[in-house]
VOPAGU-2260 file (C-alpha; in pm, 1 decimal, decimal comma):
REM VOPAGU-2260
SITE   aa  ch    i         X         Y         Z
SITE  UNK   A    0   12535,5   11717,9   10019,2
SITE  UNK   A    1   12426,8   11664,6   10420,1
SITE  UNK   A    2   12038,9   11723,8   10260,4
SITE  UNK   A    3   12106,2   11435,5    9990,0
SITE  UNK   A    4   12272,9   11182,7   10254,3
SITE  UNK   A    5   11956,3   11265,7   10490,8
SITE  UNK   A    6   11686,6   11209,3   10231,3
SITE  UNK   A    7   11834,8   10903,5   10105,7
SITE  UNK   A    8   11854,3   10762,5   10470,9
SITE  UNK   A    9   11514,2   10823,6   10511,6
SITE  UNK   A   10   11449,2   10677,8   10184,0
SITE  UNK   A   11   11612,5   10362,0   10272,2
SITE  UNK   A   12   11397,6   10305,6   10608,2
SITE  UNK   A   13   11098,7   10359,6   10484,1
SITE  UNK   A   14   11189,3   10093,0   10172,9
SITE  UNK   A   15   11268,8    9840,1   10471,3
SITE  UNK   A   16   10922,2    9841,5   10625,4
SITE  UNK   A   17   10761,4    9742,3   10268,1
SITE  UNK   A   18   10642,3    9385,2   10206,1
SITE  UNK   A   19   10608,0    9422,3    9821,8
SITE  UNK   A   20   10744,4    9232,2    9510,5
SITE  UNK   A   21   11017,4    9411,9    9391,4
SITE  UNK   A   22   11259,1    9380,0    9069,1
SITE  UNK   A   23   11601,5    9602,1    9074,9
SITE  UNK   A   24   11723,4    9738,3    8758,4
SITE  UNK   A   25   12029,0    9862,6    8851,3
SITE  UNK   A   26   12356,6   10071,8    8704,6
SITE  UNK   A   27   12632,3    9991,2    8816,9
SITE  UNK   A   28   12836,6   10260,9    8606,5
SITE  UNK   A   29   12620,4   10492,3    8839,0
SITE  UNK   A   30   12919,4   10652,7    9051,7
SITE  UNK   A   31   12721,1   10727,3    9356,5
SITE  UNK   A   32   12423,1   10476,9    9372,1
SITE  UNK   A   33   12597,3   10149,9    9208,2
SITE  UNK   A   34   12732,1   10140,6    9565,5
SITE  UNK   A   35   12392,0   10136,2    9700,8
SITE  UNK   A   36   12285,3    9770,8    9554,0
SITE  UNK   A   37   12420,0    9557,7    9838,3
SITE  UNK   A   38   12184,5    9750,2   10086,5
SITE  UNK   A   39   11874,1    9736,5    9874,2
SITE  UNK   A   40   11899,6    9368,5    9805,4
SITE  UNK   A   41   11943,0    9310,8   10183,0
SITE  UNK   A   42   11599,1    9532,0   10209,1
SITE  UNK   A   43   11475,5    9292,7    9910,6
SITE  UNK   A   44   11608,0    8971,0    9926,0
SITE  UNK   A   45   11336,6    8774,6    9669,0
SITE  UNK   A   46   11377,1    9066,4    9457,5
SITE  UNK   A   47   11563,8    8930,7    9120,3
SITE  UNK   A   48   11852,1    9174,4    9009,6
SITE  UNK   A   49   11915,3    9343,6    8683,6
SITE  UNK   A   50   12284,9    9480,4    8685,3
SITE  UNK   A   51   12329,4    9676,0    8406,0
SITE  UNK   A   52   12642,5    9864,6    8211,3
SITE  UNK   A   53   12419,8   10209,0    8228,7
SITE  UNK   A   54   12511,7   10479,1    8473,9
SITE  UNK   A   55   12272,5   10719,8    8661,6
SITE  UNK   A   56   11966,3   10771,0    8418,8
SITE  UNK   A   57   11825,0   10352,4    8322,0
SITE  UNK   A   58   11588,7   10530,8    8194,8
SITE  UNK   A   59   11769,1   10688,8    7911,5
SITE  UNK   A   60   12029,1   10406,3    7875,9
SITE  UNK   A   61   11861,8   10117,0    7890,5
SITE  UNK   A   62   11449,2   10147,7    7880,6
SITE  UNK   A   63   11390,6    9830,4    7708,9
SITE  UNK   A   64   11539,5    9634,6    7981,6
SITE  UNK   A   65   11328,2    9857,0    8296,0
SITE  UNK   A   66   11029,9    9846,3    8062,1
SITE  UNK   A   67   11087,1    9430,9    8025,2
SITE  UNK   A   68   11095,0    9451,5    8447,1
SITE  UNK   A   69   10786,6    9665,2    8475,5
SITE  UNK   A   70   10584,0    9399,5    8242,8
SITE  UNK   A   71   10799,3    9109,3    8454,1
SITE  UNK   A   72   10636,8    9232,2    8801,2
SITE  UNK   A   73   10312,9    9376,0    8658,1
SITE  UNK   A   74   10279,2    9009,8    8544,4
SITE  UNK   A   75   10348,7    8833,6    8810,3
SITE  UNK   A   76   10123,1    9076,3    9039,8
SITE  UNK   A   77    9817,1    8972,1    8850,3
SITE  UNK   A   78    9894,7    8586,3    8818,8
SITE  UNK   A   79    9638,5    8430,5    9098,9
């Protein structure tokens, strides 16, 4: 558990430092990293927020909606 606590702080700083656009899907059924959201939107504060009933794998539970934010930012990224 110490490893997964260490990687995740390192994780976190190095998300800090980026000046991207960003868009959070997030689950907040997700009993560890639902309680991560309020640090990640301090990291990304433009970045709009997806809360979603899903728990730890979006990606199983609710593609449609990360597949909608993918297309959202990809999008945006290529609007002049």
């Amino acid at each position: 558990m110490w490893f997964f606590a260490g990687a995740a702080r390192g994780c976190w700083r190095c998300a800090a430092g980026l000046d991207v656009s960003a868009e959070m899907v997030w689950g907040m059924r997700d009993p560890i990293l639902a309680k991560g959201l309020p640090v990640m939107t301090e990291m990304f504060p433009n970045a709009p927020v997806i809360e979603t009933d899903a728990g730890h794998f979006l990606q199983e539970e609710v593609p449609e909606v990360i597949a909608a934010a993918a297309l959202r930012l990809l999008e945006a990224l290529q609007t002049p």
